[in-house]
C-alpha positions in Angstrom: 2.3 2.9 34.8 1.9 2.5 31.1 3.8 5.2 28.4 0.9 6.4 25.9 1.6 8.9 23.4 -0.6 11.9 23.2 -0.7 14.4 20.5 2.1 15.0 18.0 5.3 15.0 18.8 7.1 18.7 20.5 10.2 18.8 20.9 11.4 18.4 24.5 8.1 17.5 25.5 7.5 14.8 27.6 5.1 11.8 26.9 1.8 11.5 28.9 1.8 8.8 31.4 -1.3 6.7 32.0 -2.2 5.1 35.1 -2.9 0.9 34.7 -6.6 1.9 35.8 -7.2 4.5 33.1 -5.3 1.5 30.5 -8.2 -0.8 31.9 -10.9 1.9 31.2 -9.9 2.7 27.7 -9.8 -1.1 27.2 -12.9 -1.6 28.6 -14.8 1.3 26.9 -13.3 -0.1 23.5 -14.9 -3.5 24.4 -18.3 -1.3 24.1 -17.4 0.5 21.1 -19.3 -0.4 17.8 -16.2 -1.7 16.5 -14.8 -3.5 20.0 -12.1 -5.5 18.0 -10.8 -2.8 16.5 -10.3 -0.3 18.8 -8.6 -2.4 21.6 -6.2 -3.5 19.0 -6.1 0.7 18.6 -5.4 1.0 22.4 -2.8 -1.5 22.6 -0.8 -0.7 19.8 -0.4 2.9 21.5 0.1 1.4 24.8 2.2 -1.7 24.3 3.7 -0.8 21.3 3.9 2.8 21.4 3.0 3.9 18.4 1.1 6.9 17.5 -2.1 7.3 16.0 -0.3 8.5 12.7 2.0 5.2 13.1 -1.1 3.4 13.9 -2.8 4.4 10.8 0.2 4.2 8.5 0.5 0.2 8.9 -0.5 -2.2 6.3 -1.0 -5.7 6.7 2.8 -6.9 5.2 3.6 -4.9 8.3 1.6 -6.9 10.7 1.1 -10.2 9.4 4.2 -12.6 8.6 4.7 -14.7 5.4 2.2 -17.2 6.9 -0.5 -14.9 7.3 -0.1 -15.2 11.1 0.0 -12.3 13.9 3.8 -11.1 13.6 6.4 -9.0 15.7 5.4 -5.7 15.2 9.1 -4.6 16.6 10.8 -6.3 13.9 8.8 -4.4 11.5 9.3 -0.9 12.8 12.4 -1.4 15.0 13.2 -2.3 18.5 12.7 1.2 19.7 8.9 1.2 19.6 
């Protein structure tokens, strides 16, 4: 089972849990999407990563990209407890 955040945060409220079959159908429906790049980067930074959709629309590319302009560790950029 996969962790995806749901919502905003409560306090003492648990996170939803997805099951790896609904992670495949939100992957898959992205891959249909108009935008199908986009999105399942969307998905997967809430499900691997995750973040929220408020953390997900606060990064910027100096957050994602490293000093070569390559894919970089997204945990080293917000911290090891994402």
């Amino acid at each position: 089972m996969i962790r995806l955040q749901i919502g905003t945060a409560m306090a003492g409220k648990q996170a939803k849990i997805l099951a790896d079959g609904h992670v495949h159908g939100l992957l898959g429906y992205a891959a249909v999407t108009r935008q199908p790049v986009r999105n399942t980067v969307i998905v997967l930074l809430s499900v691997k990563a995750g973040l929220r959709a408020s953390e997900i629309a606060q990064l910027t590319w100096s957050m994602v990209l490293s000093p070569t302009g390559e894919i970089g560790n997204l945990c080293c950029t917000l911290g090891c407890g994402h």
